[in-house]
C-alpha angles and dihedrals in degrees: 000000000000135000095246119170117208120203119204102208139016114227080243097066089070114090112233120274112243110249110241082252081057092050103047097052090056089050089045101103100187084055091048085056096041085051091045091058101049082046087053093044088050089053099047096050090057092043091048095034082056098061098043 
């Protein structure tokens, strides 16, 4: 039999680690309710927009 190595996972198969500016914007609670309204406006100009 060989000498195969396996090895169990590739550097690849980790998901990224978020950078510290990453981070802070999703801390940052006046941003997540910025964020929360656009999202809302979105929404309610396709649901509007639907019943035209």
């Amino acid at each position: 039999m060989g000498t195969n190595k396996i090895k169990a996972y590739y550097d690849e198969a980790y998901p990224p680690v978020p950078s510290k500016t990453t981070l802070f914007w999703r801390k940052n609670l006046p941003w997540q309710f910025f964020r929360f309204i656009v999202l809302n406006v979105k929404i309610m100009r396709i649901v509007v927009g639907g019943h035209s």
